[in-house]
KOLLO-23144 format. One line per field, with one value per residue (C-alpha): x, y, z; residue in three letters. Coordinates in nm, 3 decimals, padded with zeros to 5 digits, always signed. Example, Ala and Ser with C-alpha at 12.3 -4.5 7.8 and 13.67 -1.06 7.14 Angstrom:
2
xx	(+01.230, +01.367)
yy	(-00.450, -00.106)
zz	(+00.780, +00.714)
rest	(ALA, SER)
***
This chain:
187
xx	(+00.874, +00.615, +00.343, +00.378, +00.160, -00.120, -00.115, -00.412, -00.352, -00.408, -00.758, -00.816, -00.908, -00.795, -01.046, -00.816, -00.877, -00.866, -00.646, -00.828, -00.984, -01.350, -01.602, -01.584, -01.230, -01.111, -01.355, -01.157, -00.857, -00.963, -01.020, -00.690, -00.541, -00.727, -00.572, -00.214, -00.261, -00.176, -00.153, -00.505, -00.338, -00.519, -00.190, +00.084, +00.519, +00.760, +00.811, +00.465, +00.489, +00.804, +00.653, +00.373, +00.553, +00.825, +00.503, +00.358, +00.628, +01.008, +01.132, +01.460, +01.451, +01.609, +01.356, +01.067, +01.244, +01.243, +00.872, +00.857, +00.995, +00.811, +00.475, +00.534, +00.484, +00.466, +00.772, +00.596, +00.741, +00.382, +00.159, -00.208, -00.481, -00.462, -00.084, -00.170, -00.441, -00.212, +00.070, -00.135, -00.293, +00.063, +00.154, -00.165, -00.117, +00.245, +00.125, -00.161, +00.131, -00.109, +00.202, +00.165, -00.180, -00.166, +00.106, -00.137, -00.454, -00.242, +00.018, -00.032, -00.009, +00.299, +00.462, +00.426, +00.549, +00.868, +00.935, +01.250, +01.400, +01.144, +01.125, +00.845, +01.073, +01.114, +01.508, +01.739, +01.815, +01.417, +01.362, +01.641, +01.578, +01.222, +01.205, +01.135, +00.779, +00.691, +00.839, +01.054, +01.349, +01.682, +01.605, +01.254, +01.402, +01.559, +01.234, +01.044, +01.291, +01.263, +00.921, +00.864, +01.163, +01.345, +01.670, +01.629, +01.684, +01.405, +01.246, +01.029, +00.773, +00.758, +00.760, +01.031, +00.834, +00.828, +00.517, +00.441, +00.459, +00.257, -00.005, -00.019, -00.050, -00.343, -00.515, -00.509, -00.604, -00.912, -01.025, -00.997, -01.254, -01.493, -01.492, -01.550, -01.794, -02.022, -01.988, -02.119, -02.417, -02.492, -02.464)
yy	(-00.459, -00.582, -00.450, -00.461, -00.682, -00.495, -00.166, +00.018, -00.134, -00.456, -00.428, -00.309, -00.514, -00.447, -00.547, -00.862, -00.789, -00.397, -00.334, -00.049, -00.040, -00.056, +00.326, +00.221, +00.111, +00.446, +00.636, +00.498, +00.610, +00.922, +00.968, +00.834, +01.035, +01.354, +01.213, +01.228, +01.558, +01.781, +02.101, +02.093, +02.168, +01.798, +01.734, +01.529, +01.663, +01.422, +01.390, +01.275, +01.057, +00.935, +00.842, +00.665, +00.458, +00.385, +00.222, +00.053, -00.088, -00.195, +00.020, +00.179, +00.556, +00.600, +00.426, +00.604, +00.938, +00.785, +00.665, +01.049, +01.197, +01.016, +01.088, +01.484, +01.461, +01.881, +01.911, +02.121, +01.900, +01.810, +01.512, +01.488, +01.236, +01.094, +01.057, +00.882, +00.637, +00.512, +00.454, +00.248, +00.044, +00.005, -00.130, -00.335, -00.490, -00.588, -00.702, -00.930, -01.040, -00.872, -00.616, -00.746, -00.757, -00.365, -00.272, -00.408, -00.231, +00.117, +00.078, +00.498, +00.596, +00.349, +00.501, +00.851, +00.770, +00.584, +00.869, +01.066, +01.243, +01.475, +01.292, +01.032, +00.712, +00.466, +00.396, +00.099, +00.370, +00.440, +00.050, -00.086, +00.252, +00.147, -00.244, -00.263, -00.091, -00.362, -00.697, -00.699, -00.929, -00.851, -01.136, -01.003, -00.658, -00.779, -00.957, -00.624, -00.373, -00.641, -00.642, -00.245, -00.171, +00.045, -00.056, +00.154, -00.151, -00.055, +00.226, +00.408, +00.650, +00.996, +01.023, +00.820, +00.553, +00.184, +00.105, -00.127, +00.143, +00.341, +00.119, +00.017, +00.405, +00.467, +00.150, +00.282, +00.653, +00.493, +00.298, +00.577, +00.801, +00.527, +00.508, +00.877, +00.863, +00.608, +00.798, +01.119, +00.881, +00.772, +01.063)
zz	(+01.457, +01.724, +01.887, +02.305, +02.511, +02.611, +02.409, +02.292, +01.956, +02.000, +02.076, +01.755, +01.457, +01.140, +00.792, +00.659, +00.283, +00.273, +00.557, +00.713, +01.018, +01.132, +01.136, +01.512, +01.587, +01.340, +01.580, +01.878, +01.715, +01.634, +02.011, +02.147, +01.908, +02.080, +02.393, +02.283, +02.143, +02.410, +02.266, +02.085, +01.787, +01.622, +01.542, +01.704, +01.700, +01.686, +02.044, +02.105, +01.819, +01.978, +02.289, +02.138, +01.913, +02.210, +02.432, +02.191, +01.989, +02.017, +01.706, +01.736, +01.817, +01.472, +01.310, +01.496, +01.373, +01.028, +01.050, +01.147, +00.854, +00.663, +00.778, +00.752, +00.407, +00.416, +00.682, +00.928, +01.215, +01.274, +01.118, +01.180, +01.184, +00.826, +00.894, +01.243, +01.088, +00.774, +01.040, +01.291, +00.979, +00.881, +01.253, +01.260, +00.883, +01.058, +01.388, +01.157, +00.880, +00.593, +00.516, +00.143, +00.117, +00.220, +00.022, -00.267, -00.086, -00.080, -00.353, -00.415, -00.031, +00.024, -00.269, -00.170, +00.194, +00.069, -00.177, +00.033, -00.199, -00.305, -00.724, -00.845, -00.759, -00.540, -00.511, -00.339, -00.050, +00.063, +00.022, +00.227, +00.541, +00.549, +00.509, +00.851, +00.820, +00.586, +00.690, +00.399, +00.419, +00.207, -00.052, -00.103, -00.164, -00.478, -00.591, -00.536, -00.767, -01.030, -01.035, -01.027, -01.234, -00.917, -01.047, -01.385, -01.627, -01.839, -01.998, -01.738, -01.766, -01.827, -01.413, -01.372, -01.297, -01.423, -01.645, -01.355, -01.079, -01.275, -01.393, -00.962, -00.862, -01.188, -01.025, -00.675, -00.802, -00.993, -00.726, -00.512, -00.755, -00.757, -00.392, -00.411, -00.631, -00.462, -00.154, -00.357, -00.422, -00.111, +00.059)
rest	(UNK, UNK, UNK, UNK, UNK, UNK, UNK, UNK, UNK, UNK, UNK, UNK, UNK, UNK, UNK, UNK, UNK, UNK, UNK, UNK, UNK, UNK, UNK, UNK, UNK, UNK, UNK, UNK, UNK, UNK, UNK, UNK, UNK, UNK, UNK, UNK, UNK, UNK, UNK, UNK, UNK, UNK, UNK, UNK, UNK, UNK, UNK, UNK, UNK, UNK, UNK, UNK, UNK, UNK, UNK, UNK, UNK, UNK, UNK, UNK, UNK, UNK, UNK, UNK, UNK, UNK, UNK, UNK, UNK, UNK, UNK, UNK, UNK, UNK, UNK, UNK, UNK, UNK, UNK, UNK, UNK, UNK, UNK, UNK, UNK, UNK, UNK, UNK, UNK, UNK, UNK, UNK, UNK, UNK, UNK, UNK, UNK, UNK, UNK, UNK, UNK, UNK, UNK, UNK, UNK, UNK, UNK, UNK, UNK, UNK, UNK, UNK, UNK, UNK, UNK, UNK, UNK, UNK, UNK, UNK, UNK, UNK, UNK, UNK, UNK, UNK, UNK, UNK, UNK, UNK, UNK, UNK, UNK, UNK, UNK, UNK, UNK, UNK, UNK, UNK, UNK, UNK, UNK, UNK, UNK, UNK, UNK, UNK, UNK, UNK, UNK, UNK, UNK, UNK, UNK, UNK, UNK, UNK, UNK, UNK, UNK, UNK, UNK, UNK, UNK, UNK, UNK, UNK, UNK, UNK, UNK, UNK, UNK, UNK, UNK, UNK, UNK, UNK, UNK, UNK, UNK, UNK, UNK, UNK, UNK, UNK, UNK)
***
């Protein structure tokens, strides 16, 4: 998956160690995103989402469907601007070869989007649909359901998850309190 010469996108700059973008390039977003919203519902179907991802990348229009699916977590047929940020810092941690480094960053959200079939697991079949998102090459697949325990070899969690999994999704929810709590303070 590449970015096209020339697209919006590319003028952005993503933050190399927490793979998010800048309060001024996320406000830039937040405006072309108003842009592609022609309805002025501030949210975008999968037709606009189509088009976008056609013009400014060279995914499959099976795969943009996919990346669809995916993002409307609640199946309205809709996804909105937290749906639209994660996917261009998932485009832009691709286009800047930091897909591990935000996999690490998000471990939580990239669970949640890879979960398909509607249980608290990660399986072979979401890995190997959505590899492409990620960079991740067949042999690394292997290497990653060893390490998280997809494969079901040992015990797992009350969830279903692996003990690593889990302990990645706790760390991500903790951080994500902390961050929430400093904000509280600061604000």
């Amino acid at each position: 998956m590449r970015l096209k010469p020339g697209c919006f996108l590319q003028f952005l700059c993503l933050d190399k160690l927490y793979c998010l973008l800048s309060v001024r390039n996320a406000r830039a977003l937040a405006q072309y995103f108003q842009l592609l919203d022609v309805h002025k519902k501030n949210t975008l179907n999968d037709l606009q989402l189509y088009h976008f991802l056609h013009y400014v990348t060279d995914l499959t229009k099976k795969q943009i469907l996919l990346v669809f699916d995916l993002l409307d977590w609640n199946a309205t047929g809709e996804i909105g601007l937290d749906e639209f940020y994660m996917l261009v810092c998932i485009l832009m941690s691709h286009e800047n070869h930091l897909e591990k480094q935000f996999i690490y960053q998000h471990a939580g959200s990239v669970f949640e989007l890879l979960i398909m079939n509607g249980g608290h697991t990660v399986g072979p079949r979401e890995f190997q649909a959505t590899r492409f998102l990620f960079n991740i090459k067949k042999h690394e697949l292997e290497k990653i359901f060893k390490d998280f325990d997809i494969s079901g070899d040992e015990v797992r969690g009350e969830e279903g998850q692996s003990g690593r999994q889990h302990s990645i999704i706790e760390a991500h929810s903790r951080k994500r309190q902390a961050r929430q709590s400093i904000e509280r303070e600061m604000g």
